[in-house]
C-alpha positions in Angstrom: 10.4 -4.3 -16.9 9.3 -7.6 -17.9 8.8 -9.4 -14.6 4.9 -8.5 -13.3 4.0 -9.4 -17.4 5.5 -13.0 -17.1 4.5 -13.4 -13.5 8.5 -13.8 -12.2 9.7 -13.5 -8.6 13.4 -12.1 -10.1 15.0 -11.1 -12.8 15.8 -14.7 -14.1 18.7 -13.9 -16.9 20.4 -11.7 -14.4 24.0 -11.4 -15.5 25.4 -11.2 -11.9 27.2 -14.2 -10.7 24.0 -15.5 -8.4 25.1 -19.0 -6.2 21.3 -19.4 -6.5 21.1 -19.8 -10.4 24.4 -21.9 -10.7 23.3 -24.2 -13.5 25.4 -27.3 -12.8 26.3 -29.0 -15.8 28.8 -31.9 -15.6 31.6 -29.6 -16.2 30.4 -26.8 -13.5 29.9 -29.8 -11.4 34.1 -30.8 -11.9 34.9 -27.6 -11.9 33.2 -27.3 -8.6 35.1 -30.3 -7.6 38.4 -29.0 -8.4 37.6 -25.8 -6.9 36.9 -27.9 -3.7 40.2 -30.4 -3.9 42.2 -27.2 -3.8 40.1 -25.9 -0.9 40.7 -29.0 1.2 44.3 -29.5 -0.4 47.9 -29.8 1.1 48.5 -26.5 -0.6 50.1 -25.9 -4.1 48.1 -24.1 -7.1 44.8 -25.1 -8.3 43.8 -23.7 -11.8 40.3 -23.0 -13.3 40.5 -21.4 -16.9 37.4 -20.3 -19.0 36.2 -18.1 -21.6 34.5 -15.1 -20.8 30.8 -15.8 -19.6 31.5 -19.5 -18.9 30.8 -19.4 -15.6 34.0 -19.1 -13.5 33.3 -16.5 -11.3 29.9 -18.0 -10.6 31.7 -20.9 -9.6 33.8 -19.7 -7.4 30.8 -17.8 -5.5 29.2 -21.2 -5.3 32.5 -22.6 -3.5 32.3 -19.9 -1.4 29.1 -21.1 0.7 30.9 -24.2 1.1 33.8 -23.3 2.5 34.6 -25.4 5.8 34.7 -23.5 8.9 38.6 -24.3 9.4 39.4 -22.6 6.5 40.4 -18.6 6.2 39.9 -17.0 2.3 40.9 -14.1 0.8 39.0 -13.6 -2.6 41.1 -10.9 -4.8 38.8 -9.9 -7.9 41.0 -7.3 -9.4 44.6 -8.2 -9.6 46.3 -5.9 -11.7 48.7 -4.6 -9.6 51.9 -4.1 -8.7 53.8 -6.8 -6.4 53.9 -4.5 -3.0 50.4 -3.7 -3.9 48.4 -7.2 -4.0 51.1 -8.3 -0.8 49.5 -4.9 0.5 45.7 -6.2 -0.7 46.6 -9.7 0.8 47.4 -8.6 4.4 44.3 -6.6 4.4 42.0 -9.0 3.1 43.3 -11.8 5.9 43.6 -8.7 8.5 47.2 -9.3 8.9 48.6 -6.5 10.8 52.1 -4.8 9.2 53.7 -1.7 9.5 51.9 1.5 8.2 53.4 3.0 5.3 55.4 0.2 4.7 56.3 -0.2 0.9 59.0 -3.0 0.9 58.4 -6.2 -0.6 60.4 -8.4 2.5 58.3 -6.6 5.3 55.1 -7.8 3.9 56.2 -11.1 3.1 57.5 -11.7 6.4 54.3 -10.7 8.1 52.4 -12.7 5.7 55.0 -15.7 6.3 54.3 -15.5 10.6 50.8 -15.2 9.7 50.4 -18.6 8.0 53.0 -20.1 10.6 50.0 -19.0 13.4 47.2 -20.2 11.1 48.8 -23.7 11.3 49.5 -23.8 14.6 46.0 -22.9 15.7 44.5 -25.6 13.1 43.5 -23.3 10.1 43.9 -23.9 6.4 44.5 -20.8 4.6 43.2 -20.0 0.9 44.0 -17.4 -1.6 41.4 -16.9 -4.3 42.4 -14.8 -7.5 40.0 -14.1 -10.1 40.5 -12.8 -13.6 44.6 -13.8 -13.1 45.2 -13.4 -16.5 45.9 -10.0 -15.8 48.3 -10.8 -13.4 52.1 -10.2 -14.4 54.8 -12.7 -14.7 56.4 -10.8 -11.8 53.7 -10.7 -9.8 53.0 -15.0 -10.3 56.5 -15.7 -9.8 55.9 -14.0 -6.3 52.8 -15.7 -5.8 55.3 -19.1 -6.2 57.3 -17.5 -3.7 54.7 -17.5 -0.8 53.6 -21.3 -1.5 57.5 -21.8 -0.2 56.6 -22.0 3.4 55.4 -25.4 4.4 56.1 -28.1 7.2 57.0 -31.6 6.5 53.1 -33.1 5.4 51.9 -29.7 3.5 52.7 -26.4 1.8 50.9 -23.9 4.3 48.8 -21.7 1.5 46.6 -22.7 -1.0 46.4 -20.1 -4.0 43.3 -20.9 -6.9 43.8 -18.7 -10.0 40.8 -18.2 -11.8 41.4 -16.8 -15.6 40.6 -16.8 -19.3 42.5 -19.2 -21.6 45.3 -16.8 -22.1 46.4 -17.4 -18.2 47.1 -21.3 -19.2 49.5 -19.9 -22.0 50.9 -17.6 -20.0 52.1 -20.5 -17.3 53.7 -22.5 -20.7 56.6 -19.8 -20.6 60.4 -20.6 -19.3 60.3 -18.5 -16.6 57.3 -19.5 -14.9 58.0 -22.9 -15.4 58.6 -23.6 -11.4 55.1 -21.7 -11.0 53.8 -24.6 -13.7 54.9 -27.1 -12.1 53.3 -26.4 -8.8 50.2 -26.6 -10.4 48.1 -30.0 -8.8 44.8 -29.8 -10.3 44.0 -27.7 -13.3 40.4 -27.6 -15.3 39.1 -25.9 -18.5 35.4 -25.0 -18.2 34.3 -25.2 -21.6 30.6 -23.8 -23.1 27.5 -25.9 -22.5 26.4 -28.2 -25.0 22.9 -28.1 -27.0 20.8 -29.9 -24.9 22.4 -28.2 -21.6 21.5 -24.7 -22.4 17.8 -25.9 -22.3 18.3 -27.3 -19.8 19.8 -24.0 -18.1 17.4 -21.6 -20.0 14.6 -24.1 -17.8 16.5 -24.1 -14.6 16.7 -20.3 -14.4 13.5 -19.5 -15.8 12.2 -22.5 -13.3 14.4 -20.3 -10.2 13.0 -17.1 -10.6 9.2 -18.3 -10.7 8.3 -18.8 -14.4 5.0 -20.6 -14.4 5.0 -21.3 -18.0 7.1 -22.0 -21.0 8.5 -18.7 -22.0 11.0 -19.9 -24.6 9.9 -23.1 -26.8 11.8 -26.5 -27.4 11.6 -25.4 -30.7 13.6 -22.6 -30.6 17.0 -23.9 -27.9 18.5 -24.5 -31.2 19.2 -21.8 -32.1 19.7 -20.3 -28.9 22.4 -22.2 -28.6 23.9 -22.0 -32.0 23.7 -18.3 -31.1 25.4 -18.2 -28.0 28.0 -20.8 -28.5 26.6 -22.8 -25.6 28.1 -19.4 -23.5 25.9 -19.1 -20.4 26.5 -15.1 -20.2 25.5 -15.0 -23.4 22.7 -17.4 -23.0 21.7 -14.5 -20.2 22.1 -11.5 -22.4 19.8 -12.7 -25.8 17.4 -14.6 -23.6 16.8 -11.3 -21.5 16.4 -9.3 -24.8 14.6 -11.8 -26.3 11.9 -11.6 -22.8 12.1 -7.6 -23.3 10.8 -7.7 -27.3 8.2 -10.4 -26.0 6.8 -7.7 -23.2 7.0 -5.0 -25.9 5.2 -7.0 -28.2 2.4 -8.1 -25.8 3.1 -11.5 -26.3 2.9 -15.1 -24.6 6.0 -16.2 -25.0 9.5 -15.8 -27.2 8.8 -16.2 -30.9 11.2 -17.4 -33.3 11.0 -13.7 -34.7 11.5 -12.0 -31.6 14.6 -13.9 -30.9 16.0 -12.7 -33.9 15.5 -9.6 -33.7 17.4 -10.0 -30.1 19.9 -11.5 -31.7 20.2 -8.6 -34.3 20.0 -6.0 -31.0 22.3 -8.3 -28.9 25.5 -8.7 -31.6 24.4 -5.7 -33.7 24.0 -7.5 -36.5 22.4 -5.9 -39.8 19.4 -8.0 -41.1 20.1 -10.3 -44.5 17.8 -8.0 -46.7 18.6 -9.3 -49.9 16.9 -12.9 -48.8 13.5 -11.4 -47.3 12.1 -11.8 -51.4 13.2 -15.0 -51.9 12.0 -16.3 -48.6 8.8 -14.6 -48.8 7.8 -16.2 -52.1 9.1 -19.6 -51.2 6.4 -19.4 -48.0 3.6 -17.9 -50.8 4.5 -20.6 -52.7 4.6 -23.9 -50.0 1.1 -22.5 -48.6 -0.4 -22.6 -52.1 0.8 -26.3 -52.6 -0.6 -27.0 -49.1 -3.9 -25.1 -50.5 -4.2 -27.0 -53.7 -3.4 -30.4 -52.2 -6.0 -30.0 -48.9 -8.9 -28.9 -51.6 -7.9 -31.7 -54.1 -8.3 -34.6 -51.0 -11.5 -32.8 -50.3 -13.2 -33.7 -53.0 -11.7 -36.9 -53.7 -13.2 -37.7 -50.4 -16.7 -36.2 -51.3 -16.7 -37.8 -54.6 -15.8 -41.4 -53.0 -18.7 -40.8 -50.7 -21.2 -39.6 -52.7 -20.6 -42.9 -55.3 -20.4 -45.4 -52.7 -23.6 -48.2 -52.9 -26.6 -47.6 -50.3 -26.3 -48.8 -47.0 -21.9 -49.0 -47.2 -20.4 -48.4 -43.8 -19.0 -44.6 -44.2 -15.8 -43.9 -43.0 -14.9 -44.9 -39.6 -14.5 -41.2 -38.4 -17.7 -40.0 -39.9 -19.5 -43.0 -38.1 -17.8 -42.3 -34.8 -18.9 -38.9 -34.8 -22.5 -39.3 -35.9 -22.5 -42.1 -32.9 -21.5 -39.3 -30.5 -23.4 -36.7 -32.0 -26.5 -38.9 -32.1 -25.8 -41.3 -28.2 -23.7 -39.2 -26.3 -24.6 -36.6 -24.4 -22.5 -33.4 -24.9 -20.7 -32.8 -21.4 -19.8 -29.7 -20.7 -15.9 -29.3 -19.9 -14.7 -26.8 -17.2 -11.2 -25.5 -16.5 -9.0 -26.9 -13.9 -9.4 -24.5 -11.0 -6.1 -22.6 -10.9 -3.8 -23.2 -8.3 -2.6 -20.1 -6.0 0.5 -18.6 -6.1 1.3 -17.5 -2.7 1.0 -19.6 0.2 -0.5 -17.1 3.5 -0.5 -18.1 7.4 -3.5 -18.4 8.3 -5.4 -15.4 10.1 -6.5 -17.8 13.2 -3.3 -19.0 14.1 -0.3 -17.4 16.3 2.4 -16.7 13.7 5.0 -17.0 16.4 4.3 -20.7 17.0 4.8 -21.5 13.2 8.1 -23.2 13.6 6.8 -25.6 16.5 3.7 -26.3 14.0 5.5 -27.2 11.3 7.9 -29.2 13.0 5.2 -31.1 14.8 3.9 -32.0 11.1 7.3 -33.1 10.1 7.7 -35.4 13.0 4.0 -36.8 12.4 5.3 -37.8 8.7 7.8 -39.7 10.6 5.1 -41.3 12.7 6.4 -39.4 15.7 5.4 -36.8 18.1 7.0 -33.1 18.5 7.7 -32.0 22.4 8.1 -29.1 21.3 12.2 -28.8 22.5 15.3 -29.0 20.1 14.1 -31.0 16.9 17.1 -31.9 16.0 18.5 -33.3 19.3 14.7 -34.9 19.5 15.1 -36.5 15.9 18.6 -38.0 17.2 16.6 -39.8 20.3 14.5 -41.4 17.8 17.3 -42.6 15.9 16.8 -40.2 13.0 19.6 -37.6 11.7 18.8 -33.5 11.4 19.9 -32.0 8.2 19.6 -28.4 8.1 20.8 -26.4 4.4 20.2 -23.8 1.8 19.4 -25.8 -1.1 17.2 -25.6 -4.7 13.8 -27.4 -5.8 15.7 -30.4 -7.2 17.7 -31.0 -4.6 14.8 -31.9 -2.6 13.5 -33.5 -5.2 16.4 -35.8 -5.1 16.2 -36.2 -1.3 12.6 -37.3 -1.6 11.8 -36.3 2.2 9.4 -33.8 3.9 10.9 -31.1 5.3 10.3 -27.8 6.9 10.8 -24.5 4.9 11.3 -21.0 5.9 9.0 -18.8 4.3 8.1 -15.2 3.9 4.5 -13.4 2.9 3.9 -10.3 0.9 5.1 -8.4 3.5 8.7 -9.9 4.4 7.1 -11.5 7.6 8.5 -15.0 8.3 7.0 -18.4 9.0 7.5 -21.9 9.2 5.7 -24.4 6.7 5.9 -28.2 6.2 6.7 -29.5 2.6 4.3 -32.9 2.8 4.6 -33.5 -1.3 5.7 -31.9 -4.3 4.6 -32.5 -7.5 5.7 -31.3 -11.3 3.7 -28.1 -10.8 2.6 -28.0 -7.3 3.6 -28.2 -3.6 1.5 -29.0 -0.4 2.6 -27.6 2.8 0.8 -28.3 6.1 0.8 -25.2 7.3 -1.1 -24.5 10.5 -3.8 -26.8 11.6 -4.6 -26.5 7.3 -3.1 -28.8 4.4 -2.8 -26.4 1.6 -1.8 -27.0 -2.3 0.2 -23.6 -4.2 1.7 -23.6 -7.5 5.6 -23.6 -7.9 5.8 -20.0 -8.2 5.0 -19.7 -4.6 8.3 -21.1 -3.4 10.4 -19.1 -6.2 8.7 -15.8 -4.7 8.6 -16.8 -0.7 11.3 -19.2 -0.2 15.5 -18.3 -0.5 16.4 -22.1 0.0 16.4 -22.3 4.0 15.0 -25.6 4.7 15.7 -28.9 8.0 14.6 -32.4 7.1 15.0 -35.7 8.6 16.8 -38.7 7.2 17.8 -42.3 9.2 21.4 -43.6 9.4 21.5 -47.8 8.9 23.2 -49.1 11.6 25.8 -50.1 9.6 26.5 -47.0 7.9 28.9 -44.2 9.3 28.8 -40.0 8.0 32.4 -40.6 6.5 33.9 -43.2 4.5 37.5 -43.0 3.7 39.4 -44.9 0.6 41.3 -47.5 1.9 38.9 -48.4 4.8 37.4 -52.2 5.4 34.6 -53.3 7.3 30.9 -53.0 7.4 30.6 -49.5 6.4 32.0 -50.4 3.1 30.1 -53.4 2.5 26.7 -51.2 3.6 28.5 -48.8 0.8 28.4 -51.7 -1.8 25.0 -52.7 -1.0 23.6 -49.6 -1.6 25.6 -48.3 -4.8 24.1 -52.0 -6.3 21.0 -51.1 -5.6 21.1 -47.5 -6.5 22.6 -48.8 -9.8 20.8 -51.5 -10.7 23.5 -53.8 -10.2 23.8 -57.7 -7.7 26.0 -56.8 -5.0 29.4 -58.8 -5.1 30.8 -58.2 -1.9 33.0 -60.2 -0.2 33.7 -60.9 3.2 36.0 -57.8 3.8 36.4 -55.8 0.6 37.9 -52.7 -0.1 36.9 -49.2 -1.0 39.1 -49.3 -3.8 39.6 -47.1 -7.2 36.8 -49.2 -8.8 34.6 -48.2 -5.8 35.3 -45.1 -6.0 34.7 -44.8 -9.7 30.6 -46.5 -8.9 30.6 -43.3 -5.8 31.1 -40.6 -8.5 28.5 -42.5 -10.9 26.2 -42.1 -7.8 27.1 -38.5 -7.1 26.5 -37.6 -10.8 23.5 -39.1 -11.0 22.1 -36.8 -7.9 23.7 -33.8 -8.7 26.2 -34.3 -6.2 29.9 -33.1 -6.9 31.0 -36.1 -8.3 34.7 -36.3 -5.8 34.2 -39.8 -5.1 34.4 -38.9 -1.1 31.6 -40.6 0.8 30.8 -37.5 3.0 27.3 -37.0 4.8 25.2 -35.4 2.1 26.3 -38.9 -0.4 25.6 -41.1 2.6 22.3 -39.2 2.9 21.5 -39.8 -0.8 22.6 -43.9 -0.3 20.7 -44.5 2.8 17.5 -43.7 1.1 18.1 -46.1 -0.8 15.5 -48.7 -0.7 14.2 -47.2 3.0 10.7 -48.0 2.1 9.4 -47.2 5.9 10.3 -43.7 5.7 8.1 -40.6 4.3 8.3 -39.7 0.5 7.9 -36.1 -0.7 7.9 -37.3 -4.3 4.2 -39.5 -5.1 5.4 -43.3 -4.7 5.5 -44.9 -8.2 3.6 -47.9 -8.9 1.2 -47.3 -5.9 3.9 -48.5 -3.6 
C-alpha cells in the first residue's frame, strides 16, 4: 500500500525469507559458514538452532545459491512425519526410484543406501537439509543416524543439516539420542541482532528495496530494537506497521508516535492511560521553563546593549550580520537539480548491441580495446581474470571495480550498462555512446544483482590456497593481509599458512563481508589482489586525489 508514497521498488520489510535482503551480521555470516562446512563436509550432522524470526531459514536459502555444482540437496521444510513417510519424501526429493506402494522401512532404506553408493561413485556429494527439526521425533532422528551409517574409509557418504528452534538442541541432550549427539561436527546458535545491527539492517533493507531517504530516524533504532529484541522478523513486522501508519498519516517519515502505536497494533498491547496526565503536564511544564528562561536572556541581552558606552564594538554576531547585511550581496541559493531515478537506453541506439557497448566501455576502463568476441576469454589474453555473480550494492562497493550490469526499463526489456563510479547517493553508467548519472533508487528498481567485472591475478598469486601449503603463493598471501591490515610483513623465506595465518584470513574476510572460513578461495584472493593495485580502475572516487 505504502510503496508508490515512499518511492520503493519492493516491499522492503517483506517477511518471506528473500536471499536478496539477507542482512549479514557477524553471526549470519558464521552461521553461513557453518552451513557451508557441512556442505563441503566428510558427512556427519551439522546443527543451526535459532529462535523463531532469527533468520534460519533465510539462511539456509542464502546457502542454497551457493551450493557447488558437485553437490545434490534435498531441502525438507515440513518434517513432521512418520519414519516411512520422510524415507518416502527423501526418495522423491533426490528422484530415487523404489517400488510403488511400498510402505516398509528396509525397502526404502536400501534404495536410498544404493543411491548414495552411485552418488559416490560418479563424484557427487549428497546433502540432506531439514528445516524446523524440532518437530522431528526421536524415532524419526534416530533413523536419520541410521542413514549417516554408510560411508567408505575417508567419509560418511550423506551429509544431513538440521535447522530448528532451541528446543531441537535439548532434545539431542537425551540418553537415547546420544549416538545422534555425538555425530554432531559443527553446531551454531544464531542469536538476535544487537542494537546497533538492527540499524544497521533496518538501512540495508530499506537501502535494497529503493528507499531514497531516511524513513526511520537514528533517533528512534532504540527502541526499535528494545522492541523487537534484536529479532529480525520482528524487526520486519513493526517496521512494516510502523511504514503503514506513516502512509495513513500522510507523513515523511516514522515518528516516534507512529511507532508506538505500531508497536500497540503489532503486540496488542493496551496504551498506559493512567500516565498520559502526568506526562502531559511534565511537557506543559518543561516548555514554560524553556519560555521563561529564552524571554529572561532576551532582555538581559537588550538591556546589556542598550547600557553599553557609544562607539563599544557590539556583539560579534550582531557585527557579522550588519557586515553581510551592509557588504555582501544577497546571493540567491538554488536547489541541487535532482538526480533521475531510472536509467533509459537511449532512443538512437540498437538495444540489441547493448551488451557489446558496455563491454567495450569496461575494457576501455582497463585501457583496452573490446573485439567484440568472448569478454571473458579476451580479458584472460590480456592477463586479466572474468568474474561473473549475483551480488548487492556493497559488495561492489568492496570490490571497487567497474563492471557491467544487467538492467531492465519500465517495461521488463533488458540491456547492458557500464558501472564507471558509484557514489553515496549516485551511480554513473556509460551507457550507449552517453555517460549518464541516476540516483540509487535506479539500480534497486532495474537491477536483480546480475553483474561481470574484471580483476588481475599477481603473478605470484594462485585462485586457491590450502593450509599447510609453502611457497610464493603464501608469502604473496602475507604481503597482502599486511597491507590490507596495516601491519609490516614478516615473512620469511618459506613460511607456512599456519593457524595464525589463518586466524589474519578470517580478519580479512570479516572485514569485506566475506564468510569469514579462513579458506583462501577466488572471491578472498579477489578481495587481496586489489590490494594496493594502484594501475587498475576504481569504481569508488580515489581518496586523497590519488
Amino acid at each position: 500500500m505504502y510503496q508508490q508514497y515512499f518511492g520503493l521498488a519492493e516491499a522492503p520489510f517483506s517477511i518471506a525469507p528473500d536471499p536478496r535482503y539477507l542482512y549479514l551480521s557477524q553471526r549470519h555470516q558464521e552461521a553461513l559458514a557453518h552451513l557451508l562446512y557441512g556442505v563441503s563436509g566428510d558427512g556427519g550432522f551439522v546443527l543451526l538452532t535459532g529462535e523463531v524470526g532469527a533468520g534460519k531459514t533465510t539462511v539456509c536459502r542464502c546457502l542454497l545459491q551457493q551450493i557447488p555444482a558437485s553437490c545434490d540437496v534435498a531441502y525438507i521444510f515440513n518434517p513432521r512425519l512418520t519414519v516411512e513417510e520422510l524415507l518416502s519424501t527423501i526418495c522423491v526429493e533426490f528422484g530415487i526410484a523404489c517400488p510403488t506402494g511400498n510402505a516398509s522401512i528396509k525397502v526404502f532404506v536400501d534404495c536410498i543406501n544404493a543411491y548414495l553408493l552411485d552418488a559416490h561413485a560418479r563424484g557427487r556429494h549428497t546433502v540432506l537439509i531439514i528445516d524446523e527439526a524440532q518437530n522431528l521425533s526421536a524415532d524419526v532422528l534416530e533413523q536419520m543416524r541410521l542413514l549417516t551409517n554408510l560411508e567408505t574409509n575417508e567419509r560418511k557418504l550423506l551429509q544431513i543439516i538440521l535447522l530448528g528452534q532451541p528446543e531441537l538442541a535439548l532434545m539431542l541432550e537425551r540418553p537415547e539420542l546420544r549416538q545422534l549427539s555425538q555425530r554432531i561436527v559443527a553446531r551454531y546458535h544464531l542469536g538476535p541482532l544487537t542494537k546497533a545491527e538492527v540499524a544497521a539492517y533496518v538501512r540495508h533493507r530499506l537501502e535494497i528495496s529503493g528507499a531514497r531517504r531516511q524513513l526511520f530516524p537514528a533517533a528512534l533504532m532504540g527502541r526499535v530494537y528494545r522492541l523487537s529484541g534484536g529479532v529480525p522478523r520482528v524487526v520486519n513486522v513493526l517496521c512494516d506497521r510502523a511504514l503503514l501508519g506513516t502512509y495513513v498519516q500522510g507523513k515523511e517519515r516514522v515518528d516516534r508516535a507512529t511507532l508506538a502505536q505500531a508497536a500497540r497494533e503489532v503486540f496488542h498491547l493496551e496504551p498506559h492511560r493512567d500516565l498520559v496526565r502526568p506526562l502531559l503536564v511534565a511537557l506543559i511544564l518543561a516548555l514554560g521553563v524553556a519560555l521563561a528562561t529564552t524571554l529572561y536572556q532576551l532582555e538581559l541581552s537588550e538591556t546589556q546593549t542598550a547600557m553599553a558606552p557609544a562607539g563599544m564594538a557590539r556583539p560579534a554576531a550582531q557585527s557579522i550580520a550588519a557586515g553581510q547585511a551592509k557588504d555582501t550581496p544577497v546571493r540567491e541559493v538554488k536547489p541541487a537539480a535532482a538526480l533521475p531515478d531510472t536509467l533509459e537506453w537511449p532512443a538512437d541506439e540498437p538495444r540489441s548491441r547493448s551488451k557489446a557497448i558496455a563491454y567495450a566501455a569496461l575494457f576501455r576502463a582497463w585501457g583496452a580495446d573490446y573485439n567484440g568476441a568472448d569478454a571473458c576469454r579476451q580479458a584472460e589474453n590480456l592477463g586479466l581474470r572474468c568474474r561473473g555473480a549475483r551480488g548487492g550494492l556493497e559488495e561492489l562497493r568492496r570490490l571497487n571495480r567497474p563492471a557491467v550490469l544487467l538492467l531492465r526499463d519500465e517495461q521488463g526489456r533488458s540491456f547492458h550498462a557500464a558501472l564507471i563510479a558509484l557514489a553515496d547517493k549516485s551511480a554513473t553508467f556509460a551507457i550507449g555512446a552517453e555517460t549518464r548519472t541516476v540516483a540509487l533508487g535506479a539500480l534497486a528498481a532495474q537491477w536483480a544483482g546480475q553483474y561481470t567485472l574484471l580483476w588481475r591475478m599477481p603473478p605470484d598469486a594462485q585462485e586457491t590456497i590450502r593450509s599447510g601449503e609453502r611457497g610464493a603463493a603464501v608469502q604473496w598471501l602475507i604481503r597482502q593481509l599486511a597491507e590490507a591490515q596495516g601491519r609490516v610483513s614478516a615473512s620469511g623465506k618459506d613460511p607456512l599458512f599456519d593457524d595464525v595465518l589463518e586466524r589474519q584470513v578470517k580478519q580479512f574476510q570479516l572485514a569485506q563481508g566475506l564468510i569469514p572460513d579462513g579458506a583462501v578461495g577466488p572471491q578472498t584472493v579477489m578481495r587481496l589482489a586489489g590490494v594496493g593495485d594502484r594501475s587498475a580502475p576504481n569504481l569508488l572516487p580515489r581518496q586523497g586525489g590519488q
